[in-house]
N, C-alpha and C positions, 0 to 999 in steps of 0.2 A: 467645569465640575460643580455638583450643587452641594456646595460643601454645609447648608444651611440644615438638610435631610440629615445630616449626621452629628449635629450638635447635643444631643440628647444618647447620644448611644454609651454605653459603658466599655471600658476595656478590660483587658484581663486584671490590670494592675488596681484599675477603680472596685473592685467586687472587695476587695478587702483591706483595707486602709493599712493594717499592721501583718500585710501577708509578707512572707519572704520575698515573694517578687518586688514586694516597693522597700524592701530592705536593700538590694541590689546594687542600687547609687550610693551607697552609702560607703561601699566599698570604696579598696582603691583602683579596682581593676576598671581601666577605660577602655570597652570593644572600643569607641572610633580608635583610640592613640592604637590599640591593636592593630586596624587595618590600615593607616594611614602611618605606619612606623615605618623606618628607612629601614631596606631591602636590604643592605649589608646586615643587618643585626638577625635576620630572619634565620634559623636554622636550615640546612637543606632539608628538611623534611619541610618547614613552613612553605619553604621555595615552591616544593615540588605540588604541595597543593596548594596553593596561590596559581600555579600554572593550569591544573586543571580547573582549577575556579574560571579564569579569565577566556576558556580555550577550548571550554566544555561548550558541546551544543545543544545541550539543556538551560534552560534561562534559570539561573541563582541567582536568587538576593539574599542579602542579610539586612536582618530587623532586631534592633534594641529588645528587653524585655517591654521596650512600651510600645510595641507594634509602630517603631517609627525605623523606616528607610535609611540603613544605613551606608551599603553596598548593591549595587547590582550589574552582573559583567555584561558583556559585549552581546553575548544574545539575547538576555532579557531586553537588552535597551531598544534589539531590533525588533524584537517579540511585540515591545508595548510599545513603540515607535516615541517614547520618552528619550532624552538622556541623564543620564546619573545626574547633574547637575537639577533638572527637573524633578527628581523626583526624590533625591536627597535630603533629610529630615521630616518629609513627608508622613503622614499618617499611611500606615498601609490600605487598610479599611476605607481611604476614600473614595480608591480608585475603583472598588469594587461594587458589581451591582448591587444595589441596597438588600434585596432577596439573600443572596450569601452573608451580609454583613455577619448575622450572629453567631453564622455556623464556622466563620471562620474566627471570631473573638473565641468560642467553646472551644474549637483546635491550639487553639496560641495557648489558653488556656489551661488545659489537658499536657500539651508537649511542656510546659513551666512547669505546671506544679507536680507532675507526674512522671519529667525529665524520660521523658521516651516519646522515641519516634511517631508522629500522627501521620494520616493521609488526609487531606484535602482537596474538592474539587471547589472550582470556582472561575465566575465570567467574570469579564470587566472591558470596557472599551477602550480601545487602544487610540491614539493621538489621531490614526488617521480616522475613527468615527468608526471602525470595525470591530463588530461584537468578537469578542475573544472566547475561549473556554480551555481551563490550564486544569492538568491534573498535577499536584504538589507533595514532596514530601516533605515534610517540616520537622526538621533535626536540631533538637535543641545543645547548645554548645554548651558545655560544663565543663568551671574552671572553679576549683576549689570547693566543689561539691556545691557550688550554686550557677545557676542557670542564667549565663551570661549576654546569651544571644540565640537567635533563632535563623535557622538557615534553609532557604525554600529551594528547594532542585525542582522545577517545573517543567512541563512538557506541553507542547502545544495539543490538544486533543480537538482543537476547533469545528476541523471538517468533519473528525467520527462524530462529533455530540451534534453538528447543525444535520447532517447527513439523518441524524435519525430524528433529530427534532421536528424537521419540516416534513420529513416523512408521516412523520406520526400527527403533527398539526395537521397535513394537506391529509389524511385520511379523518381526519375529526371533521375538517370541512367538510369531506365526501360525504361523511355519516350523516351529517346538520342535512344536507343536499337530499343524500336518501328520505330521510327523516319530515321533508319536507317544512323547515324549521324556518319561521320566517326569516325572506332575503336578507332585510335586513342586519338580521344577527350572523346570518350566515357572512355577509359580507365584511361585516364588521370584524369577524372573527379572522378573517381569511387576511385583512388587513392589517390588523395585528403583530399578526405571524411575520408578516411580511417586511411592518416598519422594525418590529425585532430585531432581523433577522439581515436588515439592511442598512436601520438608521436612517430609512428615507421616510418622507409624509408619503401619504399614498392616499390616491381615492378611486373610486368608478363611478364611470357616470354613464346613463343609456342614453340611445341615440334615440331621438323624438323624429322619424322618418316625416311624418306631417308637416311639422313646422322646420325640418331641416334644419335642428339645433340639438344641441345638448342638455339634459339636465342630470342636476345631482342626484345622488343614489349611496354613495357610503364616501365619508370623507373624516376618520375618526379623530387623525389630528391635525389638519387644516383648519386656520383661522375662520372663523364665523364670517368676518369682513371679505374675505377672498372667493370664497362659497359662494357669498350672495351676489358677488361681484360677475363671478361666472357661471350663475343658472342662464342657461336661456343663449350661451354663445352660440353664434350661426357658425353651420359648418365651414370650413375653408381654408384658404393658406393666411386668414386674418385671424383666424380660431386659435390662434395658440396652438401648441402641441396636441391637445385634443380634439381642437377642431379639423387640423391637417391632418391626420394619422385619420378620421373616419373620412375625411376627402380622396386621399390616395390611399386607402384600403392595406393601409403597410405603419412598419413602427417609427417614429418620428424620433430623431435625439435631438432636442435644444442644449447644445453646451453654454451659452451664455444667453439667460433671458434678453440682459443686457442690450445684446447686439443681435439680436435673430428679428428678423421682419414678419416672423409669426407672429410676434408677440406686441407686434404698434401698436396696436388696440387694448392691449389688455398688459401692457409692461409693468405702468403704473401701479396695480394694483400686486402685482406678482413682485416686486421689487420691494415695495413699500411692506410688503408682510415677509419679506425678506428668503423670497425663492430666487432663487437663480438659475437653478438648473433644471429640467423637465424632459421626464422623457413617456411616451407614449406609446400605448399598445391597440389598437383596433381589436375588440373581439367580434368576430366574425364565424356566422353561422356556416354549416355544412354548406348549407346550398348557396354561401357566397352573402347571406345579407349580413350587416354590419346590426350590429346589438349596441353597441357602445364600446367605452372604450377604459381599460387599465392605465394608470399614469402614476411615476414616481415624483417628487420632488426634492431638491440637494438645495441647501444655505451654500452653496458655494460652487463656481461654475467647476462642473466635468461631466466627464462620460463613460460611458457602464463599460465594467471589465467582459470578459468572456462570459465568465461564471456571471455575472449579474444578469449577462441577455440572456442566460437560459432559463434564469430566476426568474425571470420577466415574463418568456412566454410560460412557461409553467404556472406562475401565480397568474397570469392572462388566462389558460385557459380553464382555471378549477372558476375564476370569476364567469368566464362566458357559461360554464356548466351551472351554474347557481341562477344565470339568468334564463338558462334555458330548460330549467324543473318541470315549466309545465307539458311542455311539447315532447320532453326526456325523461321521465321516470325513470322506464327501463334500462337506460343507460347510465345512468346516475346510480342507479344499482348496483350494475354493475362493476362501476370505476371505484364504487366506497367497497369491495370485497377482491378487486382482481388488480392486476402489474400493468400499469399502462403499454410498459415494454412489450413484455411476453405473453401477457393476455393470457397467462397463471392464476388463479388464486393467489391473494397476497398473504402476508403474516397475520393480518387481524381474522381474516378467512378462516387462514391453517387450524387458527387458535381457538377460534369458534370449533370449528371441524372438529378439534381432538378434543374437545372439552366435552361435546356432544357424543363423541363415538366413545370414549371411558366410561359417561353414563352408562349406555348400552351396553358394554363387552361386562362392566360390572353387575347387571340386573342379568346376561345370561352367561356369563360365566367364562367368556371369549378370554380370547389375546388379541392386543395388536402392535402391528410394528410400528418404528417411525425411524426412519432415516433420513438421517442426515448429511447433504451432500456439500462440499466446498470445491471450487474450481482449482487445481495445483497451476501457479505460474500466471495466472488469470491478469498479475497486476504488470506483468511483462507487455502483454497485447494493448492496455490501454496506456502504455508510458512510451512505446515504441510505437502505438500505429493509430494510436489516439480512441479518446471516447468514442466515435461513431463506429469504429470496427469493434470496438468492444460491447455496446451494446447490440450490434447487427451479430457478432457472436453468442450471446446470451440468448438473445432471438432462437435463431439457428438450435443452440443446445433446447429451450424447452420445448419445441417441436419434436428433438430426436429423443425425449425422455416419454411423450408422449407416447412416440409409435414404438418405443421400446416395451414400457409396462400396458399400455393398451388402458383400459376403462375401470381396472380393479384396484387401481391404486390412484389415490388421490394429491397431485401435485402441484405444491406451491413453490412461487420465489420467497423465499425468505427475509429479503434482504442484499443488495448489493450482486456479490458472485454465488451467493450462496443458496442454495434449494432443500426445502423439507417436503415429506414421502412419507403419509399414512398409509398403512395396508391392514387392514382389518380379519379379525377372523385367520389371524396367518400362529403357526408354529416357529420357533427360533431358526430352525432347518429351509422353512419356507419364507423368510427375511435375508437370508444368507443369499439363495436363488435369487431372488428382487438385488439385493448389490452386485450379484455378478453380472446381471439382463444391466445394469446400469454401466458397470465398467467395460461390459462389450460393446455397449451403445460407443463407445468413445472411442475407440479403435479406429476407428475411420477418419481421416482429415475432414476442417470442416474449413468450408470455400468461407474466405472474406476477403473483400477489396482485393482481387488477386493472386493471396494467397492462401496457399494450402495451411490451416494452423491445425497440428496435433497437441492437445488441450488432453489433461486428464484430469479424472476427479479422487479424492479423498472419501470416502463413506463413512458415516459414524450409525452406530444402529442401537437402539434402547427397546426393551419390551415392555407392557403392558400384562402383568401384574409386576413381574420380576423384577426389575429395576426402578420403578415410581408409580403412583396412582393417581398422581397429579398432572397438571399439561406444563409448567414448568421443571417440575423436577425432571418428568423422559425427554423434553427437548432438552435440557441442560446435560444429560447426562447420554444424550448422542450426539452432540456436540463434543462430548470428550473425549468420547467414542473419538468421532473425527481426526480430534488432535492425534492420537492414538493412531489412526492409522496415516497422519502427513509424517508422524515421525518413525514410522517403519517403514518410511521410502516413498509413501504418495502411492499415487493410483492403484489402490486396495483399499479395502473395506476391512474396520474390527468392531467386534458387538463390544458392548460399556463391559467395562472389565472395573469395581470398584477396587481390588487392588492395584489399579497400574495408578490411578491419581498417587497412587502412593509415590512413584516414581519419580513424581516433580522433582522432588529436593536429589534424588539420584542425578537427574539429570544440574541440577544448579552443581554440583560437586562436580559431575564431568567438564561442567564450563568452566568452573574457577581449576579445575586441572590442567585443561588445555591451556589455561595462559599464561601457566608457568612452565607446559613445557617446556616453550623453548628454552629459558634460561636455567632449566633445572638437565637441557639434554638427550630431551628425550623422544622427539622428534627424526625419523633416517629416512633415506632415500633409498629407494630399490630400484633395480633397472630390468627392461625386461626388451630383448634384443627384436629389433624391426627385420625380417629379410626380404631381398631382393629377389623377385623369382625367374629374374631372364639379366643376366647371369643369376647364380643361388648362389645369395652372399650376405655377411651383415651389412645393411649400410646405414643402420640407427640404432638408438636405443629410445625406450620412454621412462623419464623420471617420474617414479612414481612414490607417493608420500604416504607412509608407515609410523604409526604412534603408539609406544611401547611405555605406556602408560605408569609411573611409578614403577619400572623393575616389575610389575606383577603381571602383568595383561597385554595383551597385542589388541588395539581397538582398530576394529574394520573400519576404513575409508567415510566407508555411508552413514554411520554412527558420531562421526564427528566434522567430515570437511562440511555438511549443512548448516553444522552451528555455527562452524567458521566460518561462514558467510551471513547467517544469520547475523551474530555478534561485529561483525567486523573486526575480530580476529584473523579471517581470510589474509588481510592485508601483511601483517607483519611477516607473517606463517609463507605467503607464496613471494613473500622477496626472499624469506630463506631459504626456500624452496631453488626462486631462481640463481640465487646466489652458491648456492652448496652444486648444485648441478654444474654450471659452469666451472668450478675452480675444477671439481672432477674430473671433469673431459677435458681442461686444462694440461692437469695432471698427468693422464692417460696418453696427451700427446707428447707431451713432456719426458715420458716414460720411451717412445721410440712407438708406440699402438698409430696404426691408421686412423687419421681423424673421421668421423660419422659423426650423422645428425642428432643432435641431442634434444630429444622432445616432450617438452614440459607446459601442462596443463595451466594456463590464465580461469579463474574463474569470472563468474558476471560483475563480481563488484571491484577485482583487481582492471578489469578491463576499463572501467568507467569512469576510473582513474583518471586523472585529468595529463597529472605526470607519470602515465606509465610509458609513453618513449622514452622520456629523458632517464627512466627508471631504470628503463633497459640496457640502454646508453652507456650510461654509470657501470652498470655491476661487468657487460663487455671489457669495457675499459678498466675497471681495476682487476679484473679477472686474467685479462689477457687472453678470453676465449673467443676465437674467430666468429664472428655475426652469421657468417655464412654457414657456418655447422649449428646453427643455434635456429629451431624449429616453435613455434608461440602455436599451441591446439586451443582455439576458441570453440564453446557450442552457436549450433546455427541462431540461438533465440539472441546472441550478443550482436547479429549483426541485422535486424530487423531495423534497425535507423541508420539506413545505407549512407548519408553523405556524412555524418558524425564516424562511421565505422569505417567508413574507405579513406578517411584523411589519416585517421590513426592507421590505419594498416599500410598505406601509403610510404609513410614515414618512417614504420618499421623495414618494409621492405629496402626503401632507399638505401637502409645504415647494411641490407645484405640481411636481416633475418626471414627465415622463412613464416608462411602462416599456414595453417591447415585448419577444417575441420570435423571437430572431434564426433565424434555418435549419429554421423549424419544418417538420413532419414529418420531420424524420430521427434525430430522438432518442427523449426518453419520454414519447408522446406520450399524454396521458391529459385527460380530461374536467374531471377532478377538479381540477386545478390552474386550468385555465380560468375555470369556476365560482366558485372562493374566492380568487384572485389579482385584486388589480387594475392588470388589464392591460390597454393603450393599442389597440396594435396587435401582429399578427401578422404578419410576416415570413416567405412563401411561398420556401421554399429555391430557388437556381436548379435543383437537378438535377432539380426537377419541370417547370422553366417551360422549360427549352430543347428536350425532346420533346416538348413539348404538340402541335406541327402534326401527329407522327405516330405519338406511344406512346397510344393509347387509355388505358391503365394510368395513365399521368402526369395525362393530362386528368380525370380523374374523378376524380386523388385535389386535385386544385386545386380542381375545382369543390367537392368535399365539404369544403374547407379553408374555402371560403369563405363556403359557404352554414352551417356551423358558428357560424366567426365573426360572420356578420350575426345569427346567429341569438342569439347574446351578446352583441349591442352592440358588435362591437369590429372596428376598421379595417382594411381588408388591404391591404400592400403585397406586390409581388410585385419580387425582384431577379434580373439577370441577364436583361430582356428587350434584349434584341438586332436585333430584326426585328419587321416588320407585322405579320405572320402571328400572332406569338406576342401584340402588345398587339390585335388585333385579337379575339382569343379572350378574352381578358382582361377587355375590355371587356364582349363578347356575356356575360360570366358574370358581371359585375356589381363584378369586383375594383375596388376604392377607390381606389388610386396606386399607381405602380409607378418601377421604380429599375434603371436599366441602361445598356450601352453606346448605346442607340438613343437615348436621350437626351445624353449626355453621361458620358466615360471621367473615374475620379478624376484630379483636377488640382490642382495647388499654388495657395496662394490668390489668387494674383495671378493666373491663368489663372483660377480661379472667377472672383474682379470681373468679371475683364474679359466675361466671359459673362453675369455678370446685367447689365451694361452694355448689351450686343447686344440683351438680350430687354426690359430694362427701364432707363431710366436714372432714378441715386438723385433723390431728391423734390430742391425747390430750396428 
């Protein structure tokens, strides 16, 4: 730490000698004797948030009013790779990059003498040498109407702010490139970014094909002495890391200068200036010739993460693009306006694009649209099947967006999952049309690595004059668009509605209701009866979860079980779920009723659960409900990380519960998890079974649902039948039971009894 940089700085406390903040000690009140007082004296309320302090996965510290360290729990300490010990009377402000310094003394500041809540953003390096970036809320503690202490809840923001930082850096470079800005500065810039962004030295150096060596070319914070040391190295496995990476045409890693036999010749001097580690990028032309080469350097022996070797070639190849300006123009053009990916226009494009087309629509008096697209579920494919299917997905989609809208609408990646959509000269009526041409583009599975992924999008839509005149304000405001239509269910489009932003806080009150449901009661289970169609009988029920909101309101499923996955409210909410369901069917058996399958919904984050066998386990056993009457409905996207999902389903089957899944075909529908999963039954989604009288399309993908699953052993029900027509088809094609309003609407359990009473009464 250069704690020398901060000898000069002022704190909150220094700004005014006789301010109430340096009144503070004068009291009697000691925050440390506060947190470090014995645990018996603590009220159970102190308890209770002391545990959240300590257990929270947000990183908290607390800080004196003199911005000195006085607390920080268990995930800050992982967060900053410090421990409390370390960082314990500390200056807060040291750890921080010098750039934040003031604006975080201005916040300490403001939350002391203004005792309200601030926000704070800020970077700093963490122990292991990795650039950090925390967003903060700074809660000032008041005891006796002075401002005792100050309390930081942070959040790791790392990957969103470097994700766009290097973004927007490696487009600056592109720009320098275009720009034709000498190499020099371009490289220097580029390196920058780089040791930023890494905490390594970094230089390039080009390959001198003539003399079969290397010279320097950008090296901004390598020693002078090491520089001079290595102009002029001969290529080879004697070259060091530079020199062998342009020998064997491939990227070289030195973990220890030390000890690598690259480095005989050249140890001495890499040592002495105190490098140890080196690793090496060859840039390498189209047609195979070697330009020179990208290299990092580490004070301390290791070797690059995942994430670094792809840092690597990316900052390799914007460097080989800078050396290659003059033979490349046009492509260097290119790459500073379009998505390496998708080969889209990119956002700096977009943004030109719409800043240009406002000109115009406002000199002749036009509209234009802009919509806005996000992926629904997008971050499923790349945590289950990894970055490369997820970008070969992204791939895939901007092709099918192209051959969707054709040449009159102008299409960029935006960012990430995310796509924006100029249409010029359009009516609100004819941006409506363009969202629907985009959510039918998506109807189709799209092939990656095997499988079939059914991927939908969200639309957000803003107009030109109607909604803004600016290119921030209508991208900002079909973006809320967007939000707007992920939370009326996903794959639908809504135009900027400025009363729904109003909604926010509607929806914070719905959240903070839902988490007192449960303890306020309000929370039931509805059951809605499975039947058998060879014999025609009941042989299940499905529990399904109903929230009768304060005695006022009945809130629909789709309005709240999203939050509760969102929130991670899910958790509590589906053990109640599991646990109420079971004592039921307990009950039921109890009562003298034939026992059937009781089958209840797992959502994605109860499943991923670490202890949800043992979960399960539990509530069996103190339930007293037979395992083997007990049915777990996963969707198909939960089982996309087959050998992780088949150990847990494994397990569960072993104790005797069954597994099925639920809405099949409309996720990721693949063979392969069928095959190596053991699974019960299959679950025919309704949006297949309610067109069956008249989509030919729907009928064939049933029958082929079905004729699959017999062909695997494994049971089909079909939900959402409603009418003859549709069990009568059902039947002709062989489906095994089925679940819907034509039998019977879900009902509270005492409406169930009383129904298996009418069809059957309990034994005597």
């Amino acid at each position: 730490m250069d704690e020398s940089r901060n000898k000069d700085r002022k704190y909150p406390s220094q700004l005014d000698p006789n301010s109430k903040i340096n009144r503070i000690d004068k009291t009697n009140i000691s925050i440390k004797a506060l947190i470090e007082s014995d645990l018996t004296a603590l009220t159970q309320e102190q308890i209770f948030y002391r545990s959240l302090y300590a257990y929270s996965t947000d990183a908290v510290f607390l800080l004196d009013a003199e911005g000195i360290v006085i607390d920080i729990n268990p995930s800050g300490q992982q967060m900053s790779g410090y421990t409390l010990q370390e960082l314990k009377d500390s200056d807060f402000n040291l750890f921080l990059f010098s750039e934040d310094v003031a604006k975080s003394i201005e916040t300490f500041r403001s939350a002391l003498t203004k005792k309200r809540t601030e926000k704070l953003k800020f970077s700093f390096r963490a122990k292991t040498g990795e650039a950090m970036t925390v967003s903060a809320t700074i809660v000032p503690i008041i005891q006796n109407d002075e401002v005792v202490a100050l309390l930081g809840i942070s959040r790791d923001i790392t990957e969103q702010e470097q994700s766009v930082r290097i973004l927007d850096a490696q487009n600056k470079v592109l720009e320098m490139i275009a720009k034709s800005t000498p190499i020099e500065e371009t490289l220097d810039r580029l390196l920058h970014m780089a040791e930023y962004e890494t905490g390594a030295k970094c230089s390039i150096h080009c390959y001198d094909k003539k003399n079969h060596a290397i010279t320097n070319l950008a090296a901004p914070s390598l020693p002078e002495d090491y520089m001079k040391a290595v102009e002029g190295i001969k290529v080879g496995e004697k070259g060091g890391s530079c020199g062998a990476s342009i020998s064997r045409k491939e990227i070289v890693i030195v973990e220890d200068i030390e000890h690598s036999p690259l480095w005989e010749e050249h140890r001495e001097v890499a040592l002495r200036n105190g490098l140890r580690a080196s690793w090496s990028l060859p840039l390498i032309h189209g047609d195979g010739e070697v330009l020179g080469t990208f290299a990092m350097y580490y004070e301390v022996p290791r070797l690059p993460t995942k994430k670094e070797m792809e840092f690597i070639r990316k900052t390799g190849y914007l460097a080989r693009l800078a050396i290659e300006q003059e033979r490349s123009a046009s492509l260097i053009y290119r790459m500073a306006y379009h998505d390496s990916l998708t080969r889209l226009p990119n956002r700096r494009f977009f943004q030109e694009k719409l800043g240009n087309s406002i000109a115009e629509a406002e000199e002749n008096g036009s509209n234009l649209a802009i919509l806005y697209l996000d992926l629904d579920r997008f971050k499923t494919v790349n945590d289950s099947l990894g970055h490369g299917a997820g970008d070969d997905l992204l791939s895939k989609i901007a092709e099918r967006l192209k051959q969707a809208l054709g040449e009159t609408s102008f299409i960029a990646r935006h960012g990430g999952d995310e796509f924006a959509i100029l249409t010029e000269d359009q009516q609100m009526s004819q941006a409506e049309q363009t969202a629907q041409q985009i959510l039918h583009a998506f109807v189709k599975p799209f092939e990656v690595e095997g499988y079939e992924l059914f991927i939908t999008p969200s639309v957000g839509i803003s107009m030109y004059p109607q909604h803004g005149t600016d290119p921030a304000a209508l991208l900002q405001h079909a973006d809320s668009a967007m939000y707007q239509a992920k939370e009326a269910g996903k794959d639908t489009y809504m135009l900027y509605d400025a009363q729904s932003e109003k909604n926010t806080s509607a929806r914070i009150m719905l959240e903070n209701d839902l988490r007192k449901s449960l303890e306020k009661n309000e929370l039931h289970l509805f059951y809605q009866p499975q039947i058998s169609l060879s014999p025609d009988r009941r042989i299940g029920a499905e529990a399904l979860l109903r929230w009768h909101r304060g005695n006022r309101e009945w809130i629909a499923p789709i309005d709240f079980i999203p939050l509760a996955e969102e929130t991670g409210l899910i958790l509590p909410i589906g053990e109640w779920v599991l646990r109420t369901a079971c004592e039921q069917g307990k009950q039921w058996i109890d009562e003298g009723y034939e026992p059937f399958i009781m089958a209840i919904n797992l959502s994605p984050r109860q499943f991923r659960q670490p202890n949800l066998v043992q979960s399960v386990r539990t509530v069996l056993e103190e339930t007293g409900y037979p395992a083997k009457f007990l049915e777990l409905e996963i969707t198909e996207g939960m089982t996309l990380n087959v050998e992780e999902a088949s150990e847990k389903m494994k397990q569960l089957r072993e104790m005797g519960v069954h597994i099925s899944i639920d809405d099949f075909g409309t996720g990721y529908s693949s063979l392969n998890y069928l095959k190596r999963l053991p699974i019960s039954r299959l679950k025919v989604d309704r949006s297949f079974v309610q067109d069956v009288e008249t989509d030919l399309g729907d009928r064939d993908i049933v029958k082929a649902i079905i004729a699959m699953a017999h062909n695997l052993k494994i049971t089909v029900i079909a939900e959402g039948v409603e009418n003859e027509e549709q069990l009568s088809f059902l039947k002709e094609n062989g489906c095994d039971e089925v679940q819907g309003y034509l039998f019977g609407r879900p009902v509270p359990a005492d409406d169930f009894r009383r129904g298996m009473d009418a069809q059957n009464a309990p034994k005597q």
